[in-house]
C-alpha positions in Angstrom: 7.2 -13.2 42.1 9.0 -10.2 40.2 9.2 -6.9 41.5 7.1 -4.4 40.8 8.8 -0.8 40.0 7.1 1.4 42.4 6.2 -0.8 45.2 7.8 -1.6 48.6 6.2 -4.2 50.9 6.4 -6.1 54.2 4.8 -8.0 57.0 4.8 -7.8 60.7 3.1 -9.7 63.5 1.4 -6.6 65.8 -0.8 -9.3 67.9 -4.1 -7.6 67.4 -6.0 -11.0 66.9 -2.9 -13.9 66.6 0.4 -15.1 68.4 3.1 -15.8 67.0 2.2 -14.7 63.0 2.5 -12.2 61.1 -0.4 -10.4 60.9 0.3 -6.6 59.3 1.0 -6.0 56.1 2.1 -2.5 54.9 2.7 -1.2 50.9 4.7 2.1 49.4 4.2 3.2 46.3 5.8 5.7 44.7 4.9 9.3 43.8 2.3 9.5 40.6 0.6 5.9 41.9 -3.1 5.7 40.3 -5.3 3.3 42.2 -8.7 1.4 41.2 -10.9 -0.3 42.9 -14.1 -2.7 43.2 -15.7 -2.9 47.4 -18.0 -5.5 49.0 -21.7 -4.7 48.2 -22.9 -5.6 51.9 -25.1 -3.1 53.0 -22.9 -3.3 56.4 -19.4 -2.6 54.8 -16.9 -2.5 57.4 -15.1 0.8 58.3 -11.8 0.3 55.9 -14.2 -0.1 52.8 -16.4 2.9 53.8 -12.4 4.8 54.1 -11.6 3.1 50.8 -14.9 4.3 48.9 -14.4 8.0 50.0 -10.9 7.8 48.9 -11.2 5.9 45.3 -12.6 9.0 43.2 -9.8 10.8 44.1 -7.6 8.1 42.2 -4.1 8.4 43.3 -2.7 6.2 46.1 1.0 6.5 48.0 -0.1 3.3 50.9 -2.0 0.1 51.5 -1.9 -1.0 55.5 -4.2 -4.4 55.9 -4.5 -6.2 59.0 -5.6 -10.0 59.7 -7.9 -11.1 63.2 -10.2 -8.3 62.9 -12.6 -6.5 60.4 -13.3 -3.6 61.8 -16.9 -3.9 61.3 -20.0 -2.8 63.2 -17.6 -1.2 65.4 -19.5 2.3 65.4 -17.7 5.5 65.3 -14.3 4.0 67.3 -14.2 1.6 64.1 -14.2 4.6 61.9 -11.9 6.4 63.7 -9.7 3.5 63.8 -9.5 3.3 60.0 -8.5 7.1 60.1 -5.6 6.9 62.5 -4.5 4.0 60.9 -4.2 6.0 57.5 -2.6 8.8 59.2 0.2 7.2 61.1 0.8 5.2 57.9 0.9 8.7 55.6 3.0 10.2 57.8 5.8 7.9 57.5 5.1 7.9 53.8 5.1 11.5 53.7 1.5 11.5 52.0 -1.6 12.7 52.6 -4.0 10.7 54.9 -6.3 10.3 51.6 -3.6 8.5 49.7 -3.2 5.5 52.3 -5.9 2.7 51.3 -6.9 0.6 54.6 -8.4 -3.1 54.6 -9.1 -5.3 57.3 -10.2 -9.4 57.6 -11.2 -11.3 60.7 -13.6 -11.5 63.0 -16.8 -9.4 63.0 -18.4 -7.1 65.8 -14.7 -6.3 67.9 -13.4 -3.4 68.8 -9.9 -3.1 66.9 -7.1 -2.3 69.0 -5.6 0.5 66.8 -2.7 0.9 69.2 -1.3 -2.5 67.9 -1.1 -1.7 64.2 0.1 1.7 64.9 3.0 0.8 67.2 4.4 -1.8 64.4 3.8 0.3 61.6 7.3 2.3 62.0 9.4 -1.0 62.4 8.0 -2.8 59.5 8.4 0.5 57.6 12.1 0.1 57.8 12.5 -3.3 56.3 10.1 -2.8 53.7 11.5 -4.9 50.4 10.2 -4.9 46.6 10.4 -8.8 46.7 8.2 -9.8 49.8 5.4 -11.1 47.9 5.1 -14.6 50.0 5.7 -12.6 53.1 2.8 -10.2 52.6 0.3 -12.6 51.4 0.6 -14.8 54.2 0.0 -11.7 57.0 -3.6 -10.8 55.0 -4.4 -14.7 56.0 -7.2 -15.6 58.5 -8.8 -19.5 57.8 -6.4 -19.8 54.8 -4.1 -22.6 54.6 -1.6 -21.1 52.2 -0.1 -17.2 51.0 -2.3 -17.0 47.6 0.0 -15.2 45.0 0.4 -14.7 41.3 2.4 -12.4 38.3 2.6 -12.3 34.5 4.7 -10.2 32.1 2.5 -8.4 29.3 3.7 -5.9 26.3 2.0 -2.6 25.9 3.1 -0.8 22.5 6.1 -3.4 22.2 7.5 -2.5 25.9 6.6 -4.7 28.8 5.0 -4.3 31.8 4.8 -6.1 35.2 1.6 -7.5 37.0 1.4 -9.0 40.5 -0.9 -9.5 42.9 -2.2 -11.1 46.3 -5.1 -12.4 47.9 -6.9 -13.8 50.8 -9.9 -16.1 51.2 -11.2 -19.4 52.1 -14.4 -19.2 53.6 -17.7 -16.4 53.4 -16.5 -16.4 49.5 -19.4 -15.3 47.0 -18.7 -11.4 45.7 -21.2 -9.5 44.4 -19.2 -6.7 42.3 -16.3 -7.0 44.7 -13.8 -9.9 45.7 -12.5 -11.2 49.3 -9.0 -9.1 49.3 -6.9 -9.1 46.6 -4.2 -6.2 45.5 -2.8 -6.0 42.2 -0.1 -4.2 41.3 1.6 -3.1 38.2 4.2 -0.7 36.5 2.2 0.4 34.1 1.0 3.7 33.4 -2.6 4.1 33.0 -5.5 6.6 33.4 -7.9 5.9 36.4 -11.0 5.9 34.1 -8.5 2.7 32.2 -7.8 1.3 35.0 -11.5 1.5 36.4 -12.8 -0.1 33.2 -10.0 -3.0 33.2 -11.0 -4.2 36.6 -14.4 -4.3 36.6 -14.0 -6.4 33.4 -11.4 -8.8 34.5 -13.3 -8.9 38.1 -16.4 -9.6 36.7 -14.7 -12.9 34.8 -12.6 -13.8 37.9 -13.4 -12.9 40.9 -17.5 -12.6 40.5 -17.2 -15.9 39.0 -16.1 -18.1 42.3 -17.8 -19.1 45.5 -17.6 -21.5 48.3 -20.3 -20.7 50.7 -22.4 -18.0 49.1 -21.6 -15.7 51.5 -20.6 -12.4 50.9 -18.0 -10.7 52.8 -18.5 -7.2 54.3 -14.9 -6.3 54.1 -14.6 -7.7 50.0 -12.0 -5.0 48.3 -10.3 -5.6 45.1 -7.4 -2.9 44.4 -5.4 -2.2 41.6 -2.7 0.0 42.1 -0.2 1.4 38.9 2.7 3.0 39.9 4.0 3.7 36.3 7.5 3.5 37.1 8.9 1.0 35.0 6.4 2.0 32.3 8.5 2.7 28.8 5.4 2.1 26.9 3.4 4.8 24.8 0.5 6.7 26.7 -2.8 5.1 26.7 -6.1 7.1 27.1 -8.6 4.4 26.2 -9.9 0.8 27.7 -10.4 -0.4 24.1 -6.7 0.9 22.9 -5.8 -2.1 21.2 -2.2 -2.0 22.4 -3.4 -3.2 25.7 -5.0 -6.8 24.4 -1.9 -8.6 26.2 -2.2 -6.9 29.3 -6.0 -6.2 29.0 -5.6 -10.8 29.4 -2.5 -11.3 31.9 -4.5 -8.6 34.3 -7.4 -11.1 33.7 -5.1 -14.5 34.0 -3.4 -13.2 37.3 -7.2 -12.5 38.9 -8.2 -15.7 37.6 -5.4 -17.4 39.1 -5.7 -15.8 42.5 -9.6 -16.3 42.5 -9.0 -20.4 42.1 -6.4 -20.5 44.5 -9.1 -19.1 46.7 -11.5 -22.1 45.9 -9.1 -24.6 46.1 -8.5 -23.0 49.8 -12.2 -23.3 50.4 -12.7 -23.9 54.0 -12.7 -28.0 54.6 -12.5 -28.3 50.5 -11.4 -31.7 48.8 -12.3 -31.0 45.5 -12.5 -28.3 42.7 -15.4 -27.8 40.6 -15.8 -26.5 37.2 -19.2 -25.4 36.2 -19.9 -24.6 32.5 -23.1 -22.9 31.4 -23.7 -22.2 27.8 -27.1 -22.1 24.9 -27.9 -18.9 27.7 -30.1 -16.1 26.8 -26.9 -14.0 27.7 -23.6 -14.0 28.8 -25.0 -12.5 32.8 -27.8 -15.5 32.6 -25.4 -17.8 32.2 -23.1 -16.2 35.1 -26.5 -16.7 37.2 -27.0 -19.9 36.0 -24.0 -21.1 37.1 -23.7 -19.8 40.3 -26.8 -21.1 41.3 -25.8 -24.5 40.4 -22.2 -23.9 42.1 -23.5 -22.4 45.4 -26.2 -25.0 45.5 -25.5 -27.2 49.1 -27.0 -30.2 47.4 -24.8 -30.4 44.5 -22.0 -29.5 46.7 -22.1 -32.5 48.9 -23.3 -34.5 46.2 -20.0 -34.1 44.7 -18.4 -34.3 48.3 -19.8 -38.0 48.2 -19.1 -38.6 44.4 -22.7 -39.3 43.9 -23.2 -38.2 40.1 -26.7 -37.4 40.8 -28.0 -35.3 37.9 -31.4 -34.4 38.9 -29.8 -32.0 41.2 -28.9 -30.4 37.8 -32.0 -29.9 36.8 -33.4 -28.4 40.2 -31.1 -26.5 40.1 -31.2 -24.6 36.6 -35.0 -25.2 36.9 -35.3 -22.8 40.3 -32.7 -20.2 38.9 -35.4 -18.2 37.2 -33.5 -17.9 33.4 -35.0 -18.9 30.5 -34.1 -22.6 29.6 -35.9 -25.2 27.0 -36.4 -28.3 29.2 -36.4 -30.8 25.8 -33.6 -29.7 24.1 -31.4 -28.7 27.7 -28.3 -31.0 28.1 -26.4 -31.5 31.1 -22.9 -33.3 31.3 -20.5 -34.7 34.2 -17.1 -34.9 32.9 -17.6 -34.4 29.8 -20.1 -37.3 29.6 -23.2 -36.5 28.2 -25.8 -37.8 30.9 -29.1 -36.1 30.0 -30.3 -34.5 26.9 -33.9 -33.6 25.2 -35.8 -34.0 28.5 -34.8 -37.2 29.3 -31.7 -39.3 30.8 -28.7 -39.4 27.4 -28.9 -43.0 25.5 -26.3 -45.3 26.5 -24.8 -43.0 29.4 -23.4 -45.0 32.3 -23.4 -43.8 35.9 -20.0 -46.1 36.4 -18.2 -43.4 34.2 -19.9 -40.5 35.8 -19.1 -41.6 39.2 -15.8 -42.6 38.7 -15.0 -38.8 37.3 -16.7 -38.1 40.7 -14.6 -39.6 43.1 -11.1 -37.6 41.1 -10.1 -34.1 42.6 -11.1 -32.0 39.6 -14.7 -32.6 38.7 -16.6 -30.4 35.6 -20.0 -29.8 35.3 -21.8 -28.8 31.8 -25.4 -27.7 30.9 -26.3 -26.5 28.0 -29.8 -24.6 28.2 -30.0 -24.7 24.4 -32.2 -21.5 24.6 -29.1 -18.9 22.8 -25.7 -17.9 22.8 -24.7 -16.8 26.3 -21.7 -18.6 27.8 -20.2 -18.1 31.8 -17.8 -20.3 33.7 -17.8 -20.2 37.1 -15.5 -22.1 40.0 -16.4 -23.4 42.9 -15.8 -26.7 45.6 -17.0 -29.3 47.4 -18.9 -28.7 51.1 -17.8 -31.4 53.8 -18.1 -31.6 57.4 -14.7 -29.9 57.9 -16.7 -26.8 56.8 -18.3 -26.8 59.4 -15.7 -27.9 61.8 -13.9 -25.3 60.9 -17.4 -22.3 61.2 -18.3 -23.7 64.4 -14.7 -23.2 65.8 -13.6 -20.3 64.0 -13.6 -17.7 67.4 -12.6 -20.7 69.6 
């Protein structure tokens, strides 16, 4: 991935949780940095995202230090003391203020974190931080993931480009509810906080919000989006609906998208990536429900696991999901294959083709609830017994 004018990055292993790993990463950005952000909305948020919520009205950002084995959650006040000193030995390196340095943490829940760790590495890795360790930092934010999830695109504002990049984490307890796993985005661009606040939340909404493996939400979700404006030659901006920013208004949306399927296709004990497409909704958010109903639904999941095209779980599925739907004029479709349509199974559809689109890698969904316009696509995967191998042995 291309540097991004502004940031410096790196990874270190301080041993908090694993052995011989990397396990710290740590982000610089230069003076001016304006940060957004969406947060997990868990009613028990772990101690970086209650640090990261006081800090994002303030809207300017100078670190990012995120640690991998532990949360930091329902760790009481030494879990939100632990956020604090982590900001403050990372600012004073930086030569911010405390409230400039963003925290996150990923692991396991209900441990005390041994602050000491990511303190003592934090002057080390500062040294050797680089604008080009992309791979590097992704894989330290890792926990159950099987590979460093990473993605960039170029985009013009006003005729002058800009850079996007960004990194994630995930694999398992993926559903976000207004938030994400961990992903950071960064750019060069230079761009409000009330633009920057709007463009998320957007592009989140059609990313992020739209996957899930195990419908479980995460109490340490964070999505951050950090603009340096240091490369930025492009004309000033002041409004989400400025026209000049169509192309980036998309690549920030492509990149999240990106990172968000990688983070399916990581799904814990996952063989197979499903696409589910919901449209004829009463509204583009009934669809979105629609559809994640249908994609978190465990039956459906290990149906496609077995490559069992069994429809009716379809229909239980859009049937319990409480939208408005018209049952004789619904249509649902595997693989493009039109299986059932006006309340009944499709003339001359054939379970052969249906299963044998079943037992490939890449399966799509369809149903049409022929009720309006409203459209939502959503990603998600297959639940096998490696899921649980994987859950039951995850502390082990």
């Amino acid at each position: 991935m291309p540097p991004v004018a502004g940031v410096r990055l790196g990874a270190a292993a301080c041993g908090e949780r694993y052995k011989g790993r990397h396990d710290l990463l740590f982000a610089e950005f230069g003076p001016g940095t304006r940060v957004a952000g969406v947060l997990t909305q868990s009613q028990t948020p772990g101690a970086p995202v209650k640090w990261c919520r006081q800090l994002l009205p303030g809207g300017r950002a100078r670190g990012l230090v995120v640690n991998a084995g532990n949360a930091n959650v329902y760790g009481g006040r030494r879990g939100d003391t632990a956020a604090i000193h982590t900001a403050k030995a990372a600012a004073k390196l930086i030569g911010a203020p405390a409230e400039e340095i963003f925290i996150a943490s990923t692991g396991v829940i209900g441990e005390p974190l041994r602050t000491e760790r990511i303190i003592g590495a934090l002057p080390g890795l500062y040294e050797n931080l680089s604008p080009t360790a992309w791979r590097t930092g992704a894989g330290a934010i890792m926990t159950t993931d099987t590979f460093p999830k990473g993605a960039s695109r170029r985009a013009k504002i006003g005729g002058e480009y800009v850079t996007i990049a960004g990194i994630a984490k995930g694999s398992g307890m993926i559903a976000p509810n207004m938030a994400t796993m961990l992903a950071f985005l960064f750019t060069d661009a230079h761009l409000p906080v009330r633009v920057l606040n709007t463009l998320l939340r957007v592009a989140n909404e059609r990313s992020f919000n739209s996957i899930t493996v195990d419908g479980d939400t995460s109490t340490s979700d964070s999505c951050l989006l950090f603009a340096t404006g240091a490369g930025a030659q492009h004309p000033s901006v002041t409004s989400a609906r400025d026209k000049r920013l169509k192309a980036f208004r998309l690549a920030l949306e492509e990149v999240m998208t990106d990172l968000a399927q990688q983070i399916v296709r990581d799904g814990e004990g996952a063989e197979k990536f499903i696409t589910v497409r919901v449209t004829g909704a009463a509204s583009e958010a009934a669809a979105r429900r629609s559809a994640l109903l249908i994609a978190n639904s465990p039956l459906i999941k290990t149906a496609v696991a077995g490559a069992d095209p069994n429809w009716g779980r379809l229909v239980m599925a859009v049937g319990r999901s409480g939208e408005k739907i018209n049952p004789n004029r619904m249509a649902i479709l595997i693989g493009g294959q039109l299986v059932a349509r006006d309340g009944g199974i499709a003339p001359g559809y054939r379970e052969t083709m249906a299963a044998r689109h079943m037992r490939g890698r890449e399966i799509e969904l369809a149903v049409d609830l022929a009720v309006g316009k409203g459209t939502a696509t959503v990603w998600s995967c297959d639940l096998t017994h490696r899921y649980i191998d994987i859950n039951a042995d995850y502390r082990s």
